[in-house]
N, C-alpha and C positions, 0 to 999 in steps of 0.2 A: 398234853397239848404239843404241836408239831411246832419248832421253833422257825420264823418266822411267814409263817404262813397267817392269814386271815383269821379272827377267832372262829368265826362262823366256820369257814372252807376246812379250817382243821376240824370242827366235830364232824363233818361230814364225810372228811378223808377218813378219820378213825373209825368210822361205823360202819368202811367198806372191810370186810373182811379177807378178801382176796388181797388186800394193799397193806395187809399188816405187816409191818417188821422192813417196809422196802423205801428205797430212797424214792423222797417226796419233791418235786421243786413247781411253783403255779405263776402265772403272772397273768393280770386283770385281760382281757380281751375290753378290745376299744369300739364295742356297742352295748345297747343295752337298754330302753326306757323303761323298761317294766321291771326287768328282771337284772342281776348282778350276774356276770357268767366267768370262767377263769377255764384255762387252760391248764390243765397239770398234765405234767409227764411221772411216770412213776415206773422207775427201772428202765425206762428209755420206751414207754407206751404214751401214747397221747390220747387224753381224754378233754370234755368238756364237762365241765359242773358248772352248772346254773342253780345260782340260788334268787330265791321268790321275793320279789319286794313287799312290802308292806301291803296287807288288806287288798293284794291280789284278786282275790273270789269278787271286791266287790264290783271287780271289772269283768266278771263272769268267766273268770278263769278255773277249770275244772281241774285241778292237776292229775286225778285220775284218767282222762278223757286225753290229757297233754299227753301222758306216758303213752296211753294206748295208742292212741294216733302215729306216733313217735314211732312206733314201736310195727306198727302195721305199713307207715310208709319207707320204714328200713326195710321191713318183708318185703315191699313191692320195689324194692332198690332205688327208690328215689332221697332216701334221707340216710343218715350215718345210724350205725347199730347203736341201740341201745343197752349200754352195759350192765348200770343198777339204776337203783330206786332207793333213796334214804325216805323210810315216809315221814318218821318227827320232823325232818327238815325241810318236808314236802323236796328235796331237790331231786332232779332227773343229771342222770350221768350218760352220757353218751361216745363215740368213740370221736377224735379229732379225724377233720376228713383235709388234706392237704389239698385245695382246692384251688380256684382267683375266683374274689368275686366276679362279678357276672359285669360290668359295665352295664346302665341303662342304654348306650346307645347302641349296644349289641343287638337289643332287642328290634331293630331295623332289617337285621339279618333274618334272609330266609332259613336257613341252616339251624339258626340259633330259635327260633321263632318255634323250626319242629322237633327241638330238644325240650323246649319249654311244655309245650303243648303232650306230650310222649309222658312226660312227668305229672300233669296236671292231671290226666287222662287216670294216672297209675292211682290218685290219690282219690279222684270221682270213683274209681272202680273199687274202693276199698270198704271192707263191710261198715253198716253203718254202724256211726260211734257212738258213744252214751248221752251224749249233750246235744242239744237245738241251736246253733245260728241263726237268729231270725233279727237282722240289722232293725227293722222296722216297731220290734218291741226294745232294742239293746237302746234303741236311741232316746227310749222315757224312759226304762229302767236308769240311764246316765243320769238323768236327767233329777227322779227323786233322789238318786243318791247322793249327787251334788247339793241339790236340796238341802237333804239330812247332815250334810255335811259343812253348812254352810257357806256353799260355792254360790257363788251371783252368778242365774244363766243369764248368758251374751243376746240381748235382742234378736240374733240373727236365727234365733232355734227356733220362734213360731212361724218365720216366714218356711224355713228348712222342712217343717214338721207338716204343713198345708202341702207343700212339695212332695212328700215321703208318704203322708196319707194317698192323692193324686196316684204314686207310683205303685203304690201295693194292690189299689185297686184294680188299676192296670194286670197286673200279674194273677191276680186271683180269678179274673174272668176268664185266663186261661193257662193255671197251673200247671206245670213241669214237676216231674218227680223230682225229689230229694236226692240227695246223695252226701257223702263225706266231703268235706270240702277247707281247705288252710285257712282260710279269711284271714290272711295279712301275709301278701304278700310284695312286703316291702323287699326294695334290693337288696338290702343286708342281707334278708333273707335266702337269698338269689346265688348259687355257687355255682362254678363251669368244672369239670373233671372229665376230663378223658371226653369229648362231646357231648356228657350227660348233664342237663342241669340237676344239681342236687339242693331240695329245700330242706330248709332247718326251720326252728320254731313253730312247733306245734299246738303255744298256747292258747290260743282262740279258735283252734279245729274245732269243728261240727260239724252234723247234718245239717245240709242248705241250700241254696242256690246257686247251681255253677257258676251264674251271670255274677253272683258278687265278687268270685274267685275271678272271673274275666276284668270287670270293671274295675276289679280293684286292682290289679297286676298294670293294666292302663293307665288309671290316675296315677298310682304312686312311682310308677317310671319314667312317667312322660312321654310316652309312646305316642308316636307320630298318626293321624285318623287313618292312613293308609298301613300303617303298623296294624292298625288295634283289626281292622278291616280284613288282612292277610293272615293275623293270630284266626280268628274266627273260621275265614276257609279251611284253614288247617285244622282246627277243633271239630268243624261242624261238617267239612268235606264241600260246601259250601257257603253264601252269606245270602239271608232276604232279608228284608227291612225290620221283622222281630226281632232276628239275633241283632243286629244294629244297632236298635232303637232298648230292648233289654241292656246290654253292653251297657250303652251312655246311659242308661237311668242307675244301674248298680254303682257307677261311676261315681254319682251323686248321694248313692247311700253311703258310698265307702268313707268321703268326705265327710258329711256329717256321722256319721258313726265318728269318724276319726278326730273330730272337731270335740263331741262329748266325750271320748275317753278323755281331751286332754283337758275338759273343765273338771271330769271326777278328779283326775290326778293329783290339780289343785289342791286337794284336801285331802289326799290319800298317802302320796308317795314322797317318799325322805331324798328320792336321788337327786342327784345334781340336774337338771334340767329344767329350761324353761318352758311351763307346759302353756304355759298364760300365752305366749306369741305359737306356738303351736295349734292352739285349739285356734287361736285369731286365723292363720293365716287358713288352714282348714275351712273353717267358716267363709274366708271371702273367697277361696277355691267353689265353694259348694253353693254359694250365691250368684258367683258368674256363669256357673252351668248351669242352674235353675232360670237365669237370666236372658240362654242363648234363644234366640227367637227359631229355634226345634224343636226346643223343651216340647210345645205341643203336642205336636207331631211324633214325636217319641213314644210319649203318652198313649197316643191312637195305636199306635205302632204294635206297643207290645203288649197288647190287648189280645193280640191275632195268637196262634198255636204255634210251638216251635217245632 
């Protein structure tokens, strides 16, 4: 055992083999819902180790699919290299990228807008992965395994679910190919370097819908509708009322998707956090857009072909 380091962090530093016999020093990095992550330097290198919280998978986390992702969008230069892989420990090791977060209100910037989009594009273009993203089954999957777990669902999931049925059907009359895709991209996840944005955590990547990689980068920023509007030109070269009207409905998946992760969490996860006001405020996030008198018209919208 490495003296004072983490018990966990230390069998994980020990079973790197290239780190034998060399000075160790780590300290907790200040994010994290899912996952524990820590910074270690070793002989003066900078790495990240992420280790898995509890019953992780039941949140449909692949860790093989993490790595690979991981590991494909360091190939496309958009993420930090991936160093190792401990698999008893399921942990992913990666390189530290000296970075700033990204500020949400950057994402106002045109500049910043086609650093974002440059990135997003690298990660759509990446072969497809081993796992399925499909918001609209993740959100009953939450749903029985909160269940099983004896979570109490929030009222607010059969009005969400009438909504989310509504929007698939939408999308299914006139499907878009698949692709790789981050599905969570929260700010943290969000890094500026050298004009590039660089994204990290991989662990909900799949094949899916771009729109949810839009809609969700939207919702959880708080991007202005003239933001989300000028992201899309730049994605798409231009905007019609599909991309638009897809956009805001992903918006809405993203929220309740995000609302049932944090009822499973409830019953799943040991970390410090409160999931109970998370999943709440999610929820009346995802009630008010279902609510805006568009909602409709969205509906109609993106029915049409992209």
């Amino acid at each position: 055992m490495i003296d004072g380091l983490d018990p966990e962090l230390a069998s994980v530093v020990e079973a790197v083999p290239r780190w034998a016999g060399r000075d160790v020093t780590a300290e907790v990095l200040s994010l994290g819902i899912t996952n524990r992550n820590f910074k270690v330097e070793v002989s003066g290198e900078a790495f990240v180790v992420r280790l898995p919280g509890r019953n992780t998978e039941l949140l449909g986390i692949d860790r093989a699919t993490e790595r690979e992702a991981a590991a494909a969008a360091a190939a496309a230069g958009v993420a930090p290299e991936v160093f190792a892989y401990v698999p008893e420990r399921r942990a992913l090791i990666t390189r530290f990228v000296e970075a700033d977060p990204l500020p949400p209100e950057d994402l106002e910037r045109d500049d910043v807008l086609e650093a974002v989009v440059r990135s997003l594009r690298a990660i759509h273009a990446m072969p497809p992965l081993r796992t399925v993203f499909d918001p609209f089954e993740i959100v009953r999957d939450y749903r029985r395994i909160a269940i099983d777990g004896g979570v109490p669902i929030p009222e607010a999931y059969d009005e969400a679910l009438v909504a989310a049925d509504a929007i698939r059907s939408a999308f299914e009359k006139s499907p878009m190919p698949a692709c790789s895709c981050h599905n969570d991209l929260l700010n943290a996840n969000l890094l500026m370097r050298d004009g590039r944005v660089v994204i990290v955590d991989y662990d909900y990547a799949g094949v899916g819908d771009r729109f949810f990689d839009l809609g969700n980068l939207a919702i959880n920023n708080g991007m202005s509708e003239d933001a989300q509007r000028r992201l899309l030109e730049r994605y798409f070269g231009g905007v019609r009322p599909v991309h638009t009207a897809r956009q805001a409905l992903m918006r809405v998946m993203s929220d309740f998707r995000e609302a049932m992760w944090g009822v499973v969490q409830q019953g799943i996860s040991d970390l410090e956090f409160d999931y109970v006001d998370y999943a709440d405020r999610h929820f009346a996030r995802c009630l008010r857009s279902i609510g805006d008198e568009r909602f409709g018209g969205w509906v109609r919208d993106a029915a049409d072909s992209v």
